[in-house]
C-alpha positions as CSV (number, residue, x, y, z in Angstrom):
1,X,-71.7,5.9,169.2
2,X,-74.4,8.6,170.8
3,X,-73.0,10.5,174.1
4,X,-75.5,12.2,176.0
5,X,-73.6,14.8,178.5
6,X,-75.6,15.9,181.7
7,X,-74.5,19.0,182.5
8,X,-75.7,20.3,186.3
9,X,-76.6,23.5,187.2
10,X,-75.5,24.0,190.3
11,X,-78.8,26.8,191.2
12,X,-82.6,25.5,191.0
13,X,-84.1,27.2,188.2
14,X,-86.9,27.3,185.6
15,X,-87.0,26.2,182.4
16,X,-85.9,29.6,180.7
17,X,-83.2,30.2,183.7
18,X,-81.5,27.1,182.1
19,X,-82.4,27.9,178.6
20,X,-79.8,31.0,179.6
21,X,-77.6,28.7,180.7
22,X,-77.6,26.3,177.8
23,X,-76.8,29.6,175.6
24,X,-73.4,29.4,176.8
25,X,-73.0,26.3,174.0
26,X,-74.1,27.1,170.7
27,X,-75.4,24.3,168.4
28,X,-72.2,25.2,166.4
29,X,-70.1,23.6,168.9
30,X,-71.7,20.4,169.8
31,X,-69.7,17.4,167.3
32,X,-72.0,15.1,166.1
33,X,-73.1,12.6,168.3
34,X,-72.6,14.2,171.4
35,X,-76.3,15.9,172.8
36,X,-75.8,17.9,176.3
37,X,-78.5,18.1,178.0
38,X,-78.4,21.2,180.9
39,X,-80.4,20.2,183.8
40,X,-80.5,21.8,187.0
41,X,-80.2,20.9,190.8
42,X,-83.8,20.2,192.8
43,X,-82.7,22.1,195.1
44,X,-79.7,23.9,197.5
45,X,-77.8,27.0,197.1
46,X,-78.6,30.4,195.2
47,X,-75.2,32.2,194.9
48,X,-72.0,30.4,196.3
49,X,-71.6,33.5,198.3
50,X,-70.9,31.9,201.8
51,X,-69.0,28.6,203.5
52,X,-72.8,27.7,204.3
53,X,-74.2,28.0,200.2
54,X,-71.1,26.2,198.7
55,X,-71.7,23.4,201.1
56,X,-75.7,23.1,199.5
57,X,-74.2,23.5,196.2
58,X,-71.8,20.7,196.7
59,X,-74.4,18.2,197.7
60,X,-76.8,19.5,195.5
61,X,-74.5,19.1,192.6
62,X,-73.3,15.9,193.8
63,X,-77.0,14.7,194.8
64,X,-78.0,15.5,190.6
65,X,-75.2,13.7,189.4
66,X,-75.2,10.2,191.1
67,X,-77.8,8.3,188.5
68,X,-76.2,10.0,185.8
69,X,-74.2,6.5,184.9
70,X,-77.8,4.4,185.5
71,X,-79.7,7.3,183.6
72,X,-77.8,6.3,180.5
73,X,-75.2,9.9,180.4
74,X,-71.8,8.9,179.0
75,X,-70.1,12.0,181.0
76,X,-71.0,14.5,183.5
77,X,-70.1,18.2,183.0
78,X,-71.0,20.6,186.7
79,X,-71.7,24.0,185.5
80,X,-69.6,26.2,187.8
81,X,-66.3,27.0,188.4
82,X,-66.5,26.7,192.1
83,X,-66.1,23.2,190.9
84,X,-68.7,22.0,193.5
85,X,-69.4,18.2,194.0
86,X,-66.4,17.2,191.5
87,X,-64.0,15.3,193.7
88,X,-66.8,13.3,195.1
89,X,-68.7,12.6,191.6
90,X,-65.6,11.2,190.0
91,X,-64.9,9.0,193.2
92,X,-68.6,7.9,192.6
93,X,-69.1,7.3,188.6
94,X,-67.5,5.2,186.0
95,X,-67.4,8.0,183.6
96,X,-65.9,11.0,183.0
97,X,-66.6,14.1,185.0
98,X,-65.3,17.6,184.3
99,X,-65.9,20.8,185.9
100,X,-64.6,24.5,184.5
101,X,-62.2,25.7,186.8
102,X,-60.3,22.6,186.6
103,X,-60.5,22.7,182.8
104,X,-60.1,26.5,182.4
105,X,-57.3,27.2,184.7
106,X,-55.2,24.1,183.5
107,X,-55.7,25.3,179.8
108,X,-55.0,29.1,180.9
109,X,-51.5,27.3,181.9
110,X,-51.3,26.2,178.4
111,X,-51.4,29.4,177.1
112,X,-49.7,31.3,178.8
113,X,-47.1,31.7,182.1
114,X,-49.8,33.5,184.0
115,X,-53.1,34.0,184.3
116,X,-55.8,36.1,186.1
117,X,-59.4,35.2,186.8
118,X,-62.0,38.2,186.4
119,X,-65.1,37.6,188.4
120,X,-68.3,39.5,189.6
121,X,-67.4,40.3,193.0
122,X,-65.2,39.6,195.8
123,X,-67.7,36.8,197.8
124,X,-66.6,34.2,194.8
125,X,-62.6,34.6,195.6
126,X,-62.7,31.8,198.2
127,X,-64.2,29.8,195.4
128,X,-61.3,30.3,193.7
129,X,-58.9,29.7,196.2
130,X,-60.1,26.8,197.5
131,X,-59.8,25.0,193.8
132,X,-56.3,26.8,193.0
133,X,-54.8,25.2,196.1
134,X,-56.5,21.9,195.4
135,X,-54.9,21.9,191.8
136,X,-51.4,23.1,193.1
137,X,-52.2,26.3,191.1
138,X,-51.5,29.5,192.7
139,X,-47.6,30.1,191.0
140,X,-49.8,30.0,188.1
141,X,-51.8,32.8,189.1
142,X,-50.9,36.3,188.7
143,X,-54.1,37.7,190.4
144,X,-58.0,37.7,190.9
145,X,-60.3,40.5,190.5
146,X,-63.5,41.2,190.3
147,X,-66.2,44.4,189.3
148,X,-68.1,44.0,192.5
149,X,-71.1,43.5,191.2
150,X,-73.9,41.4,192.4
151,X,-74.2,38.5,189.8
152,X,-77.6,37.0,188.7
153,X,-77.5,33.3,187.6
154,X,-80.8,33.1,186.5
155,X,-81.5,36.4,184.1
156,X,-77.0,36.4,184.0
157,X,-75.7,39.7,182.2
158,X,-78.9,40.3,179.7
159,X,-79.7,43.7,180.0
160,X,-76.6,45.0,181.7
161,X,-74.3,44.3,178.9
162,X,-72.9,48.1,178.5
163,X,-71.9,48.5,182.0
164,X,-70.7,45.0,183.3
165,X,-68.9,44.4,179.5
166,X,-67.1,47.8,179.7
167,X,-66.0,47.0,183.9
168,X,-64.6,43.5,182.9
169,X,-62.9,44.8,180.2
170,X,-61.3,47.5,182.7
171,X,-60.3,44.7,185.3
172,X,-59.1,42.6,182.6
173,X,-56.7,45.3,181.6
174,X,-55.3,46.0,184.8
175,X,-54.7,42.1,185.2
176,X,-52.7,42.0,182.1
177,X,-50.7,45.8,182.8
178,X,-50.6,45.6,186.8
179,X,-50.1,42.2,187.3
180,X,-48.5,40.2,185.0
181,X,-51.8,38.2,183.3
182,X,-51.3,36.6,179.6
183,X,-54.5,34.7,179.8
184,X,-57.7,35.9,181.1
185,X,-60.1,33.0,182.5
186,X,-64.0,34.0,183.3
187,X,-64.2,33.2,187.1
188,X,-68.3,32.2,186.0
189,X,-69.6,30.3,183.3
190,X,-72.5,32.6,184.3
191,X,-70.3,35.5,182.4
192,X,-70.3,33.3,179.3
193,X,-72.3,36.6,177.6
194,X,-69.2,38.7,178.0
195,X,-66.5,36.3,176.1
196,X,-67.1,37.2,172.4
197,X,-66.6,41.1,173.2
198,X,-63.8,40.8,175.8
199,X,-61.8,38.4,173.1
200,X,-62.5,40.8,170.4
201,X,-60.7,43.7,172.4
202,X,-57.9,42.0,174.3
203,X,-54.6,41.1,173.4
204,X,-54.4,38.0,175.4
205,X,-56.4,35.2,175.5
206,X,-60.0,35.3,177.3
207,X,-61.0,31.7,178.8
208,X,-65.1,30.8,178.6
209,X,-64.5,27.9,181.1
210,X,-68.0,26.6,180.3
211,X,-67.5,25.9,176.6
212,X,-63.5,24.6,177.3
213,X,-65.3,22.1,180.0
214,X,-67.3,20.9,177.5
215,X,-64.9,20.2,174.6
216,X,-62.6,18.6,177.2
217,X,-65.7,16.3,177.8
218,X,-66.3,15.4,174.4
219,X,-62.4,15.2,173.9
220,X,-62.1,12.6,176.8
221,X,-64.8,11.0,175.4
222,X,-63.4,10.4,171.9
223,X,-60.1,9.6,173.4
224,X,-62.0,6.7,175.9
225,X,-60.7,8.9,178.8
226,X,-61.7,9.0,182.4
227,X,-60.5,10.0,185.6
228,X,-58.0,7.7,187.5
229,X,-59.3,4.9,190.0
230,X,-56.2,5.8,191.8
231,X,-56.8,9.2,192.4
232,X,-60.6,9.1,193.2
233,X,-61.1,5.6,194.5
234,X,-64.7,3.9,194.4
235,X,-66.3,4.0,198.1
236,X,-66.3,1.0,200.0
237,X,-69.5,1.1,201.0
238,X,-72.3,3.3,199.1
239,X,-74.8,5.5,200.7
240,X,-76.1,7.3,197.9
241,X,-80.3,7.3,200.0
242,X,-78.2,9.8,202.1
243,X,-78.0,12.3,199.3
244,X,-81.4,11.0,198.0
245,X,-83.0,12.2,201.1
246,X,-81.8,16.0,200.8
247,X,-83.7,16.1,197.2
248,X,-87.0,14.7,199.0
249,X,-86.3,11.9,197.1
């Protein structure tokens, strides 16, 4: 059996903006039968940087995945680690949906005892804190840090690959000397450029949440997995025209 995956981008963008994104999953590691498909929101937020943009990014994200089930998707993968619109999607659907901080981080616990996220810059912590206590998380975590740096999610790191690649690698470093780290998770899947070279130099483990989302789609997939009724109960009453109406639709 065929599984198409929709994975949302969170951020409108063009055509090559999500070509970047899509990069983040080679060909390589797509099993057979399984064809992602990155699409991103109509609209909403631009960096997660505020209370106010994570609130567009969760409807956004939220707004792009409701037909997903009618649209013939077999899973739903949201492309950010804020984990926007998750909770709500997975109330929604009949099919899986994952999101990468709540794949990275549980698998960083797999790894190891403790683990640090590196990020781009300090506004994305309360993205991270908000999920961590959500998921119970935080004796897991030895620390976050970041190279305070203002990210670009449409161009991501091409260009500045010398300078950001040799900062995260320094912040990386000091999370596994200074405070305890023995897994490494990428706080983006915007930073998926910076994976290969960081695991090549580190000691410790180095998490690309966006590819471990994935897999743990396909593998729920394969397994005829989904997220419990229990937990994220179907609504009572629908009112999906609400979310419909911020997309002009």
């Amino acid at each position: 059996m065929d599984h198409r995956i929709k994975v949302i981008i969170p951020i409108p963008m063009d055509k090559i903006g999500a070509d970047n994104r899509a990069s983040q999953l080679p060909d390589s590691m797509v099993l057979p039968g399984f064809y992602p498909e990155f699409v991103p929101v109509a609209k909403g937020a631009s960096l997660g940087d505020s209370a106010y943009d994570v609130l567009l990014m969760d409807f956004s994200v939220v707004q792009a995945g409701l037909r997903a089930q009618e649209e013939g998707y077999s899973a739903v993968c949201i492309d950010t680690v804020s984990d926007s619109g998750l909770a709500a999607l997975r109330s929604r659907l009949d099919i899986p949906v994952i999101a990468p901080g709540m794949a990275a981080f549980h698998t960083a616990c797999m790894l190891g005892k403790k683990f640090s996220i590196i990020t781009m810059w300090d506004e994305w912590f309360p993205l991270y804190e908000k999920t961590l206590t959500e998921y119970h998380l935080w004796s897991r975590l030895a620390s976050l840090r970041s190279i305070k740096t203002r990210p670009d999610l449409k161009e991501l790191l091409e260009g500045k690959e010398e300078v950001v690649f040799a900062k995260l690698e320094a912040e990386a470093r000091r999370a596994m000397e200074e405070d305890g780290a023995d897994v490494i998770v990428l706080g983006s899947t915007t930073m998926h450029q910076s994976h290969a070279y960081l695991a090549e130099r580190l000691p410790i483990p180095v998490i690309n949440p966006g590819l471990v989302s994935y897999k743990l789609c396909e593998m729920l997939l394969t397994l005829g997995l989904k997220q419990s009724r229990k937990a994220y109960p179907t609504p009572q009453n629908l009112n999906d025209a609400a979310y419909h109406c911020f997309a002009g639709q």
